[in-house]
PQR file with spaces between the fields and no chain letter, atoms N, CA, C, O and H, PARSE charges and radii, in Angstrom:
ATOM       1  N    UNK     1      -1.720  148.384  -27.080 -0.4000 1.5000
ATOM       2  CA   UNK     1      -2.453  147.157  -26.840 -0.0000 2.0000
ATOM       3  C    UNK     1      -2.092  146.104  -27.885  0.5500 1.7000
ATOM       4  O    UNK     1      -2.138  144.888  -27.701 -0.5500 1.4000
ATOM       5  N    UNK     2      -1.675  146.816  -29.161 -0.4000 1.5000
ATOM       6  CA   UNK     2      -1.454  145.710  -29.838 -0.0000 2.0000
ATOM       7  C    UNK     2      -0.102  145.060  -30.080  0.5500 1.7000
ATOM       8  O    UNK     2       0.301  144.195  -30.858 -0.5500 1.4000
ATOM       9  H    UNK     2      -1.637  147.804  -29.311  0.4000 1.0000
ATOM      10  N    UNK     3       0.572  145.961  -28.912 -0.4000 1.5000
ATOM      11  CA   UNK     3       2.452  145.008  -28.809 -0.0000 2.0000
ATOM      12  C    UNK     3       1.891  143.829  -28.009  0.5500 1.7000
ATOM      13  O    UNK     3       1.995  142.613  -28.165 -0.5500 1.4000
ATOM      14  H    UNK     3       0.245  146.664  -28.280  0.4000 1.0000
ATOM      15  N    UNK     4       1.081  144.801  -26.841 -0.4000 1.5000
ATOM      16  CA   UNK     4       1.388  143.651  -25.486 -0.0000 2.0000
ATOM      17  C    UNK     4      -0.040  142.331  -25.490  0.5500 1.7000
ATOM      18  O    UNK     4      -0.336  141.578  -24.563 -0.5500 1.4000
ATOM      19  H    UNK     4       0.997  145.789  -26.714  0.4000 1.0000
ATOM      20  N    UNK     5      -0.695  142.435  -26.864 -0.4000 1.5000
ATOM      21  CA   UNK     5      -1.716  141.608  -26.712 -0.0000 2.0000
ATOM      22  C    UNK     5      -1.578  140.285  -27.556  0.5500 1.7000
ATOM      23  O    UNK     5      -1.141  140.626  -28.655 -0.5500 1.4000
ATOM      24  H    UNK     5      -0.454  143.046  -27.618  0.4000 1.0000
ATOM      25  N    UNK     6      -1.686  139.482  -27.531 -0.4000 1.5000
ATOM      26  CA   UNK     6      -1.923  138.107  -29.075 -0.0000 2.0000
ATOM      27  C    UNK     6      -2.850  138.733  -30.037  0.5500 1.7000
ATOM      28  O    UNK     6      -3.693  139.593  -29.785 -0.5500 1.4000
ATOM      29  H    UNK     6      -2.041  139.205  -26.638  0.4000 1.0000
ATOM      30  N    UNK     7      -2.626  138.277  -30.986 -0.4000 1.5000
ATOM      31  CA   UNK     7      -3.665  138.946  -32.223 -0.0000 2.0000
ATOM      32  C    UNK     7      -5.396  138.079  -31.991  0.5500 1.7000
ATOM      33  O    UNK     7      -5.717  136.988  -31.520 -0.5500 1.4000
ATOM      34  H    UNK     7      -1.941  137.579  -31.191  0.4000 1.0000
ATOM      35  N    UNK     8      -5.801  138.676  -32.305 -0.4000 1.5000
ATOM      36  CA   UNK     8      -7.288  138.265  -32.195 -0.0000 2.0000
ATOM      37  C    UNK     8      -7.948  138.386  -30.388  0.5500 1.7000
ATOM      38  O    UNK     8      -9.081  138.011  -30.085 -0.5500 1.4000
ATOM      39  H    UNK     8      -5.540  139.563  -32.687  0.4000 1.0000
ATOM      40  N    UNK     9      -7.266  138.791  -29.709 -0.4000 1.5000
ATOM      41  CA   UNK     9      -7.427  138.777  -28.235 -0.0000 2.0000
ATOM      42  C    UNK     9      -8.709  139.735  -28.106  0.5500 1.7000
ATOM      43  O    UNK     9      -8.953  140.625  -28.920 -0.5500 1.4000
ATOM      44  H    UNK     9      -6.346  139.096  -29.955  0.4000 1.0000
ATOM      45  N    UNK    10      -9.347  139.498  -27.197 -0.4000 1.5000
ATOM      46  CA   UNK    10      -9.617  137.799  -26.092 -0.0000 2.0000
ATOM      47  C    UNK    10     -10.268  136.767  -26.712  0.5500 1.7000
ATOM      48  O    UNK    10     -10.351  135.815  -25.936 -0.5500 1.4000
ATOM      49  H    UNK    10      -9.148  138.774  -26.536  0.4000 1.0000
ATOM      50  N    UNK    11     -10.731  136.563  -27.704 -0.4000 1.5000
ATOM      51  CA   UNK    11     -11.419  135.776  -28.300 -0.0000 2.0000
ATOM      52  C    UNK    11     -10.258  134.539  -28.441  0.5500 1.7000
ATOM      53  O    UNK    11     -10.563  133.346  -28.467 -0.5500 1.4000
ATOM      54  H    UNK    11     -10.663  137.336  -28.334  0.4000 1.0000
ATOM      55  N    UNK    12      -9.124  134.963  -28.512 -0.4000 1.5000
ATOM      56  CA   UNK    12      -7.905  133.631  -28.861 -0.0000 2.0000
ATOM      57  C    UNK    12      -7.003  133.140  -28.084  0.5500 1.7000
ATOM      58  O    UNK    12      -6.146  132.390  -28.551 -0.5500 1.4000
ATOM      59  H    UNK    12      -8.876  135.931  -28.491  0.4000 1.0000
ATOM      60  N    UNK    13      -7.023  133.427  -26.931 -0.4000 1.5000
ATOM      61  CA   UNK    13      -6.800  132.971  -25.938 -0.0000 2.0000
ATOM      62  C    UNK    13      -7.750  132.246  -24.857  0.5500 1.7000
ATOM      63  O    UNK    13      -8.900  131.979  -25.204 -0.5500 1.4000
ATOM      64  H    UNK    13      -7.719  134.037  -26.551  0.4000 1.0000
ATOM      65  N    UNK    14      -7.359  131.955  -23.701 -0.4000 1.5000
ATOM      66  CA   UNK    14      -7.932  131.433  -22.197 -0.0000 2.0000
ATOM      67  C    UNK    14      -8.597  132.626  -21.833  0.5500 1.7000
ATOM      68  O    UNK    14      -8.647  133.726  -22.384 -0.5500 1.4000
ATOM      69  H    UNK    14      -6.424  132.172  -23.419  0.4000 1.0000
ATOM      70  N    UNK    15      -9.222  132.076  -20.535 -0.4000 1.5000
ATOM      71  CA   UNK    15     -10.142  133.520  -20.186 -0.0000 2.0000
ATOM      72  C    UNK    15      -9.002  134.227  -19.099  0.5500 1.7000
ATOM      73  O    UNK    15      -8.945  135.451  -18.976 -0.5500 1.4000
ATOM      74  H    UNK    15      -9.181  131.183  -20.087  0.4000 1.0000
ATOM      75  N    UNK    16      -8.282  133.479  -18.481 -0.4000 1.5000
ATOM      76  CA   UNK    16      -7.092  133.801  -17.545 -0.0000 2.0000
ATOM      77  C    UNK    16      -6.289  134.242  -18.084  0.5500 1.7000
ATOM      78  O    UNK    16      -5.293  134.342  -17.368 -0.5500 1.4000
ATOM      79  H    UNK    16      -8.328  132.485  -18.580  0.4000 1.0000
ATOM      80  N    UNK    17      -6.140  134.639  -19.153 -0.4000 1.5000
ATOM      81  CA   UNK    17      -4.624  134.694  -20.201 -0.0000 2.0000
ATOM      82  C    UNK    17      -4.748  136.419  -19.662  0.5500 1.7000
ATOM      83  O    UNK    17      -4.120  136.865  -20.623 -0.5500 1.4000
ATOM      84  H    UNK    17      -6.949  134.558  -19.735  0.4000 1.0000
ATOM      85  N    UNK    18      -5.001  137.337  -19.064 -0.4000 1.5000
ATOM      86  CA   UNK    18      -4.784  138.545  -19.172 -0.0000 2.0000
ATOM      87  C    UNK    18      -4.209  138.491  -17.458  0.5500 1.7000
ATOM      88  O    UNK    18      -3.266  139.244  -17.215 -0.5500 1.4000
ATOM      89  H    UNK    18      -5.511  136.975  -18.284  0.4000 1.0000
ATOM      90  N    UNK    19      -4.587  137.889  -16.643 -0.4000 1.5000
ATOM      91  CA   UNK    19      -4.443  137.456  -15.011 -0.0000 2.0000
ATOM      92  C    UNK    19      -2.914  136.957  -15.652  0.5500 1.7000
ATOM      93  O    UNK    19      -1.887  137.633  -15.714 -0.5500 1.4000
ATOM      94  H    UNK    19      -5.353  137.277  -16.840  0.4000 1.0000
ATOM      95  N    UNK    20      -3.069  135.932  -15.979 -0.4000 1.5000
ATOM      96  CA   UNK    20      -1.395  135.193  -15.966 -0.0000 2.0000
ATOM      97  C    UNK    20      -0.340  136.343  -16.339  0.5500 1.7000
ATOM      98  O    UNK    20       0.652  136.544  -15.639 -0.5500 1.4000
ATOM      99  H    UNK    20      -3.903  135.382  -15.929  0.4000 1.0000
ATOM     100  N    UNK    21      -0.594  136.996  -17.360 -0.4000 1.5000
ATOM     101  CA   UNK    21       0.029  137.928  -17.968 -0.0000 2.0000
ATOM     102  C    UNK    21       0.893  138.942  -16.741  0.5500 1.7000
ATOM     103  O    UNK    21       2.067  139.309  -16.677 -0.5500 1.4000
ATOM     104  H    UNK    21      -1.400  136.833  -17.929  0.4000 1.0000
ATOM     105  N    UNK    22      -0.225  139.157  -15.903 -0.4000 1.5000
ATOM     106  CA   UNK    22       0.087  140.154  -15.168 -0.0000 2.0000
ATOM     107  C    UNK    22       0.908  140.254  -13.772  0.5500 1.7000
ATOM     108  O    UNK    22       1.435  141.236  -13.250 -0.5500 1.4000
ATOM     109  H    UNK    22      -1.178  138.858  -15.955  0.4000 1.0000
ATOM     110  N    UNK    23       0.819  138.532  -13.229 -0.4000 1.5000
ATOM     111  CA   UNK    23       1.642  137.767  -12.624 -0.0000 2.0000
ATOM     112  C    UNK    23       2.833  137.284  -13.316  0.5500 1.7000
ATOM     113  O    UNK    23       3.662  136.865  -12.508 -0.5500 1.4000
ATOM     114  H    UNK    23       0.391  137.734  -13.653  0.4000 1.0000
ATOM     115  N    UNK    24       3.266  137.184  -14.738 -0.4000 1.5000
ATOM     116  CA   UNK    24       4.242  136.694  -15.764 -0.0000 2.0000
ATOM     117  C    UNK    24       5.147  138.264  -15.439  0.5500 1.7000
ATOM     118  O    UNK    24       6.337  138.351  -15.136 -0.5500 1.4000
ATOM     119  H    UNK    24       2.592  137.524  -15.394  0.4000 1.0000
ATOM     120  N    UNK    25       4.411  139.109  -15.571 -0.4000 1.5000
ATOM     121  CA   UNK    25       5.284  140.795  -15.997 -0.0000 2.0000
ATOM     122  C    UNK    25       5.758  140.770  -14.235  0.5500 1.7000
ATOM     123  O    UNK    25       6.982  140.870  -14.154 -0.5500 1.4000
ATOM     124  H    UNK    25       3.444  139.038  -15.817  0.4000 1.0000
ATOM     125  N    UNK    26       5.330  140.701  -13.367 -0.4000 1.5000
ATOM     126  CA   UNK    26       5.364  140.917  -12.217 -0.0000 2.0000
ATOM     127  C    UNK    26       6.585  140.195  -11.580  0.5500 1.7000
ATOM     128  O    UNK    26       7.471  140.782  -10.959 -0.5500 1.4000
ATOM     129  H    UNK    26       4.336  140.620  -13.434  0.4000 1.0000
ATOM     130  N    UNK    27       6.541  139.044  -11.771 -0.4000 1.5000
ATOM     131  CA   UNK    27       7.612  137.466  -11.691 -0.0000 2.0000
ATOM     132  C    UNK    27       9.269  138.372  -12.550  0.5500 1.7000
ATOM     133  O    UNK    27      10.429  138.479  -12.153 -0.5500 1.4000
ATOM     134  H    UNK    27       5.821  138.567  -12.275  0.4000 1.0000
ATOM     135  N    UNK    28       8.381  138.968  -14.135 -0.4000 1.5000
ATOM     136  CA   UNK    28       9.891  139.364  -14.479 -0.0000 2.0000
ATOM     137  C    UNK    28      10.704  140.604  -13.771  0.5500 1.7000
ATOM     138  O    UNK    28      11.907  140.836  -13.648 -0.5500 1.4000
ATOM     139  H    UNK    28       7.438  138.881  -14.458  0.4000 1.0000
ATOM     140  N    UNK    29       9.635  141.229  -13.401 -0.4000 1.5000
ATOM     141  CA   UNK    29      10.095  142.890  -12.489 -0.0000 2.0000
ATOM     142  C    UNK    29      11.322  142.599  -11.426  0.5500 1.7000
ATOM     143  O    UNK    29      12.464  143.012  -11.226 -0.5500 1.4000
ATOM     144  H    UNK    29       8.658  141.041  -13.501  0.4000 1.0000
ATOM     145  N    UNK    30      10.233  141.460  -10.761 -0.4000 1.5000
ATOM     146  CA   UNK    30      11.275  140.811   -9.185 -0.0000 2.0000
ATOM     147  C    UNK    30      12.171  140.207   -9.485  0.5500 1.7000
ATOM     148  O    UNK    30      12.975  139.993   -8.577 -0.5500 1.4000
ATOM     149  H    UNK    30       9.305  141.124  -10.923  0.4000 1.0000
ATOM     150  N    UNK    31      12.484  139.652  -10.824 -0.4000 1.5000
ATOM     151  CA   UNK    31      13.727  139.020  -11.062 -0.0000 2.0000
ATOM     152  C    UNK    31      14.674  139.766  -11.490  0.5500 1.7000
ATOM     153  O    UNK    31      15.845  139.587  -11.155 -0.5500 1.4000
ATOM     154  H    UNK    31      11.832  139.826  -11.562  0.4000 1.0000
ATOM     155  N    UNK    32      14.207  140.891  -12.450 -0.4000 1.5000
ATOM     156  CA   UNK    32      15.346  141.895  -12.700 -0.0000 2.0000
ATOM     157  C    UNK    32      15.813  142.776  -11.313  0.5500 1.7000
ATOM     158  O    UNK    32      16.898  143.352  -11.392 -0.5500 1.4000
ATOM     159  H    UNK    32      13.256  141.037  -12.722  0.4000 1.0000
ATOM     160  N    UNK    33      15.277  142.862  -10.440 -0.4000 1.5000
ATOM     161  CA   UNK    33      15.957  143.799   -9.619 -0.0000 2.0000
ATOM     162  C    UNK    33      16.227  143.385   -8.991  0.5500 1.7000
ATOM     163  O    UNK    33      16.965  144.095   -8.308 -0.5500 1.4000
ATOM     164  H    UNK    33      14.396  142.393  -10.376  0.4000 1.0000
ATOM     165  N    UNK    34      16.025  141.659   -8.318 -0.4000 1.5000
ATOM     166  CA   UNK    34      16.706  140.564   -7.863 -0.0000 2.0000
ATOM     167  C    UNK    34      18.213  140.545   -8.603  0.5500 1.7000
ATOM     168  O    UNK    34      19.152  140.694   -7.821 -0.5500 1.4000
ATOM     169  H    UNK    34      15.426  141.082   -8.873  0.4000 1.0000
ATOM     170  N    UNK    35      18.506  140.399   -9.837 -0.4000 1.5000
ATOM     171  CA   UNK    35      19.699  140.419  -10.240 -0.0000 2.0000
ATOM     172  C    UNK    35      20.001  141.638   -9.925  0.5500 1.7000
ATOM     173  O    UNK    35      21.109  141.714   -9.394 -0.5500 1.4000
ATOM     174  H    UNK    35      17.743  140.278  -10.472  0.4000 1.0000
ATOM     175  N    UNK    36      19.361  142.787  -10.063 -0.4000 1.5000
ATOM     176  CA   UNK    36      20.551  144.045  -10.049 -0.0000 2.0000
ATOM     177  C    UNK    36      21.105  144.264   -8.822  0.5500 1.7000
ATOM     178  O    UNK    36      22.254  144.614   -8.554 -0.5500 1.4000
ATOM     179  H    UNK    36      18.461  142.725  -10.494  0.4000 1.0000
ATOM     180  N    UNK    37      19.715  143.906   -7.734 -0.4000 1.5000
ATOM     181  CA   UNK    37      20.604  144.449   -6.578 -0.0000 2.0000
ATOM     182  C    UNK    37      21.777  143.278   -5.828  0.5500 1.7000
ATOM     183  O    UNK    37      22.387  143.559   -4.796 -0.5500 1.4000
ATOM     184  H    UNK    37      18.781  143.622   -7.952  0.4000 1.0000
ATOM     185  N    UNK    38      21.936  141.969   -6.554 -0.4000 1.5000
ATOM     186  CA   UNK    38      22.991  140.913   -6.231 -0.0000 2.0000
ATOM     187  C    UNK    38      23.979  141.500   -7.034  0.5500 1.7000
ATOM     188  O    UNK    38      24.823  141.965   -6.268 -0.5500 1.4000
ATOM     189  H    UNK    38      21.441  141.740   -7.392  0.4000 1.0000
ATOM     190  N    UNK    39      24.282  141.703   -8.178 -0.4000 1.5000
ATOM     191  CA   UNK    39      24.975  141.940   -8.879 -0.0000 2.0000
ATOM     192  C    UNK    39      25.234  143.386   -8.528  0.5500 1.7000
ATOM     193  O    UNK    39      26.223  143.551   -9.243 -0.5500 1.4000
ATOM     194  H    UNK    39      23.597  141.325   -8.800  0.4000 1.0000
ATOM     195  N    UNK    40      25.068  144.422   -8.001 -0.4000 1.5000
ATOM     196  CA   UNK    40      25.196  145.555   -7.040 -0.0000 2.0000
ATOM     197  C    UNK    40      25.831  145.171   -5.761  0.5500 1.7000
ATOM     198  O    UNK    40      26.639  145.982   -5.307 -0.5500 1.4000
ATOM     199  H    UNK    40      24.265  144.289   -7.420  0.4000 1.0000
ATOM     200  N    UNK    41      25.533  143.674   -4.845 -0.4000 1.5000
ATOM     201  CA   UNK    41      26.249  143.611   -3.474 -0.0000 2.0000
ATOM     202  C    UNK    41      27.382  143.105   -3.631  0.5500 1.7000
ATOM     203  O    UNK    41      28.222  142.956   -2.743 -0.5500 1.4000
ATOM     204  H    UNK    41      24.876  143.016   -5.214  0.4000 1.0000
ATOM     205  N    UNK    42      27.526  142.691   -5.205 -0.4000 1.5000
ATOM     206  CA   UNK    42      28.599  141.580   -5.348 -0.0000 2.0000
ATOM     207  C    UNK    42      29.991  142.454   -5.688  0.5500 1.7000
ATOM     208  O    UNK    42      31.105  142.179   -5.240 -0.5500 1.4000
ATOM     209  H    UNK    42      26.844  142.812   -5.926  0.4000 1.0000
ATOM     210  N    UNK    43      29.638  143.680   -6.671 -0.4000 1.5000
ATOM     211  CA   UNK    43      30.444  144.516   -6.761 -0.0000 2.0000
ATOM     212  C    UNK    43      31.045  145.286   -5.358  0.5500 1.7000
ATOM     213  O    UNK    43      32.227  145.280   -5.014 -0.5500 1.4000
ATOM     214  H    UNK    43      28.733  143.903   -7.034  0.4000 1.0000
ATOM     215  N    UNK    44      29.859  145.986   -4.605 -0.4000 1.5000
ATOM     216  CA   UNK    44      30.367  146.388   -2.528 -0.0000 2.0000
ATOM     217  C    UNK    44      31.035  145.361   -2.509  0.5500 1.7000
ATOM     218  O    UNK    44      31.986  145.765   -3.178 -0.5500 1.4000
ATOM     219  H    UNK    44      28.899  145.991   -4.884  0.4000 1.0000
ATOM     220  N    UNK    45      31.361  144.002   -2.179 -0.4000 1.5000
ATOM     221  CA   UNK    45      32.183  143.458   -1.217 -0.0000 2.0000
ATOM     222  C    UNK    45      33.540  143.650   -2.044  0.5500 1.7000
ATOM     223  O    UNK    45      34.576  143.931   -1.441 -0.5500 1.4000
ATOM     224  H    UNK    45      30.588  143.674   -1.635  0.4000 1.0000
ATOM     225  N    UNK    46      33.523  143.522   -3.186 -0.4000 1.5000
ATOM     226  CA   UNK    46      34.786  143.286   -4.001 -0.0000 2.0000
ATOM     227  C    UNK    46      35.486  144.697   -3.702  0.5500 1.7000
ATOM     228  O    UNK    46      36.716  144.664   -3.684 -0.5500 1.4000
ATOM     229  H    UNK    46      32.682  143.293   -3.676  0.4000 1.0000
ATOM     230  N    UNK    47      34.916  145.832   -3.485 -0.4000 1.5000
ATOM     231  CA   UNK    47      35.520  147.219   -3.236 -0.0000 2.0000
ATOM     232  C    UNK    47      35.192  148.129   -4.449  0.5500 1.7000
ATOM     233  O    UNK    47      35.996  149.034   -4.675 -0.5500 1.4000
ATOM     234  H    UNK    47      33.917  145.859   -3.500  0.4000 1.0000
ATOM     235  N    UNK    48      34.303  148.025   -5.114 -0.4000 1.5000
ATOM     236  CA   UNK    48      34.131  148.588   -6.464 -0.0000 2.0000
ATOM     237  C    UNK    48      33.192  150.308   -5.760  0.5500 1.7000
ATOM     238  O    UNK    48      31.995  150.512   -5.559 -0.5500 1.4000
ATOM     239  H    UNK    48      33.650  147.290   -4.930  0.4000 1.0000
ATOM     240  N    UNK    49      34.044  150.947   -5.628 -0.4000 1.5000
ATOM     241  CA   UNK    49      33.527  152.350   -5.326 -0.0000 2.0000
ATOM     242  C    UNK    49      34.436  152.911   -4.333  0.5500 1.7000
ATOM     243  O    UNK    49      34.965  154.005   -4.532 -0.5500 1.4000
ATOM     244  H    UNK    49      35.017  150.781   -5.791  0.4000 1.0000
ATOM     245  N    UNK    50      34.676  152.156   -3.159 -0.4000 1.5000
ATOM     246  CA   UNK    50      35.691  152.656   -2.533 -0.0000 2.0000
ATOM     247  C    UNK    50      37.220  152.919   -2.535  0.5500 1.7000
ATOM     248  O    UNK    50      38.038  152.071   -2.893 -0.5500 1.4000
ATOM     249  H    UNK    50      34.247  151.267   -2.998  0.4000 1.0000
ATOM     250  N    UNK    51      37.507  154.050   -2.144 -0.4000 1.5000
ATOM     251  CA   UNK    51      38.827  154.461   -1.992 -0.0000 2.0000
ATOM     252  C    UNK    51      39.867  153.788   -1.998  0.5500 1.7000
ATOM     253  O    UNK    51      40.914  153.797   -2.645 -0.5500 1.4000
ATOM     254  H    UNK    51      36.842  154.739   -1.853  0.4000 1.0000
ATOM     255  N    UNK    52      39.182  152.842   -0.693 -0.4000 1.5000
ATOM     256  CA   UNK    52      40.943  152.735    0.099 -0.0000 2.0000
ATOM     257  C    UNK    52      40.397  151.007   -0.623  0.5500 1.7000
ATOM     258  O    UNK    52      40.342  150.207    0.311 -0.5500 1.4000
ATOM     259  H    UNK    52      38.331  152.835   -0.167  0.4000 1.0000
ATOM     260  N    UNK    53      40.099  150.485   -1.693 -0.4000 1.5000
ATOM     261  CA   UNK    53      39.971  149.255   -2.131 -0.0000 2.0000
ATOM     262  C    UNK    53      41.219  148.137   -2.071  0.5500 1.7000
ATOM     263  O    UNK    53      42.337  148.581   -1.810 -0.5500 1.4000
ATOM     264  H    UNK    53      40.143  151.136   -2.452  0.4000 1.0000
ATOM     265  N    UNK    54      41.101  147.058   -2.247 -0.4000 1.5000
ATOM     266  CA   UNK    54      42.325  146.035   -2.164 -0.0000 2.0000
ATOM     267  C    UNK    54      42.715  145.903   -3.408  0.5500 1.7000
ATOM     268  O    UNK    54      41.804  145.594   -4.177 -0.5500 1.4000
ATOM     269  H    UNK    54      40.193  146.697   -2.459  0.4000 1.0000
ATOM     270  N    UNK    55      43.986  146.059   -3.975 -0.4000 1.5000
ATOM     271  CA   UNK    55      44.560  145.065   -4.873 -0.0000 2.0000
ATOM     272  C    UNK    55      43.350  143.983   -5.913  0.5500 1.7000
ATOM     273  O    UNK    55      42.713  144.043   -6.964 -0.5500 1.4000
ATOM     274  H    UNK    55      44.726  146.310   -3.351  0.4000 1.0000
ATOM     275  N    UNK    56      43.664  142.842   -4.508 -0.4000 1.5000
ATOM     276  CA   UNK    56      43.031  141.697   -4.811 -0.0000 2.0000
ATOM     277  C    UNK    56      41.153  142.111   -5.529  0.5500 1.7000
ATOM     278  O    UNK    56      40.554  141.449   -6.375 -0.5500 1.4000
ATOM     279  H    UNK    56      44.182  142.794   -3.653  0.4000 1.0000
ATOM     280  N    UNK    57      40.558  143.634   -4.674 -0.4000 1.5000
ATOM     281  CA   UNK    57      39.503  143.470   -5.035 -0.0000 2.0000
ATOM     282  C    UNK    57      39.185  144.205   -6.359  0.5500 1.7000
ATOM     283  O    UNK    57      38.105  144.246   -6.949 -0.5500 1.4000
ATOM     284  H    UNK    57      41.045  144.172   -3.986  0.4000 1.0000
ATOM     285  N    UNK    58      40.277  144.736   -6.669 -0.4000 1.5000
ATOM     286  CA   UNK    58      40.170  145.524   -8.151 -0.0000 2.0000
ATOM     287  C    UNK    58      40.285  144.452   -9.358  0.5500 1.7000
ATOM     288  O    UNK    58      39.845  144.508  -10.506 -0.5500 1.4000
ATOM     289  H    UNK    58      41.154  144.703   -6.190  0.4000 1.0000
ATOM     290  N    UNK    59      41.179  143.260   -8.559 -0.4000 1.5000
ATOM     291  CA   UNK    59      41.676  142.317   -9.804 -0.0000 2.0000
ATOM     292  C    UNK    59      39.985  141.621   -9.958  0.5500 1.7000
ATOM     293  O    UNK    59      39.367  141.486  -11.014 -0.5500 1.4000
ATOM     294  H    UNK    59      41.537  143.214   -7.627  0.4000 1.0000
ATOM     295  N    UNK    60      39.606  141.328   -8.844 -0.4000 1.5000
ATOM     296  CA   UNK    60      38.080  140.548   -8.504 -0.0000 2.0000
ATOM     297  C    UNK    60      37.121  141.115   -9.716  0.5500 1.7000
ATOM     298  O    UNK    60      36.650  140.447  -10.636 -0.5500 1.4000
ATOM     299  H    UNK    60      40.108  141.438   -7.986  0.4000 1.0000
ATOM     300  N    UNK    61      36.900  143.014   -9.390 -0.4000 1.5000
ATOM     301  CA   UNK    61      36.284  143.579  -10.101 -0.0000 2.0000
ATOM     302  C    UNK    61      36.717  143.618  -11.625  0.5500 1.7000
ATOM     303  O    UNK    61      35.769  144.031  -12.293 -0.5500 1.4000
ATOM     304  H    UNK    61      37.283  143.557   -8.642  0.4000 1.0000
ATOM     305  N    UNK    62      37.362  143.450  -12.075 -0.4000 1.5000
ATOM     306  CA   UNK    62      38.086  143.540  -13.738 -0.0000 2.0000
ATOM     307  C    UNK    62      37.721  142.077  -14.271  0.5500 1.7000
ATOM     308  O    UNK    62      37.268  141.943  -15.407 -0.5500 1.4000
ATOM     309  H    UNK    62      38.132  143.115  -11.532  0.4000 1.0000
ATOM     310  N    UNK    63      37.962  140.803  -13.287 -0.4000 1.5000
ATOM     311  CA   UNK    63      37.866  139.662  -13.719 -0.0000 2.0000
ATOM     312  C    UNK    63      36.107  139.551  -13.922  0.5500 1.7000
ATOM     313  O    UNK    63      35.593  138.674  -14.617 -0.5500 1.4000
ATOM     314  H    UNK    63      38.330  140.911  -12.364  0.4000 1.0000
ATOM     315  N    UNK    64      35.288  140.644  -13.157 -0.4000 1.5000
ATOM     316  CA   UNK    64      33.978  140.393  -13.202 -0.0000 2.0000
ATOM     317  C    UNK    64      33.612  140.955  -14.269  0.5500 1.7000
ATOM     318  O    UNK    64      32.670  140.415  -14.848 -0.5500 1.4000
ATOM     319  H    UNK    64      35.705  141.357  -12.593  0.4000 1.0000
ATOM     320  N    UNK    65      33.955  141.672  -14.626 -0.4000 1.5000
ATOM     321  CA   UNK    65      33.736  142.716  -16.140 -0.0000 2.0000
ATOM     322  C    UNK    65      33.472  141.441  -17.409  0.5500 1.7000
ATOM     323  O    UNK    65      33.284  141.767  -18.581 -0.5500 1.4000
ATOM     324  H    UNK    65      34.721  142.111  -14.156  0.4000 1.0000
């Protein structure tokens, strides 16, 4: 409680400050796995797993590195 709180809490904050918080953590969840799973489709099209991959999509994947 005392990483994820302000010091002196609740007394030192808003009365909403524990609500916002929890919509703030929530907002960051969907954004990280928003990036992972783009940054996951972006690698599939380029050929990053498959076999029979292109040339062009290995150079794609190395330039993405």
């Amino acid at each position: 409680q005392r990483v994820l709180l302000p010091q002196g809490y609740p007394e030192s904050v808003s009365p909403d400050y524990l609500q916002y918080q929890c919509w703030d953590a929530l907002q960051a969840l969907c954004s990280t796995l928003t990036g992972a799973l783009a940054t996951r489709a972006v690698l599939q099209a380029v050929g990053v797993g498959d076999g029979a991959a292109t040339v062009t999509g290995a150079t794609l994947t190395w330039v993405l590195r």
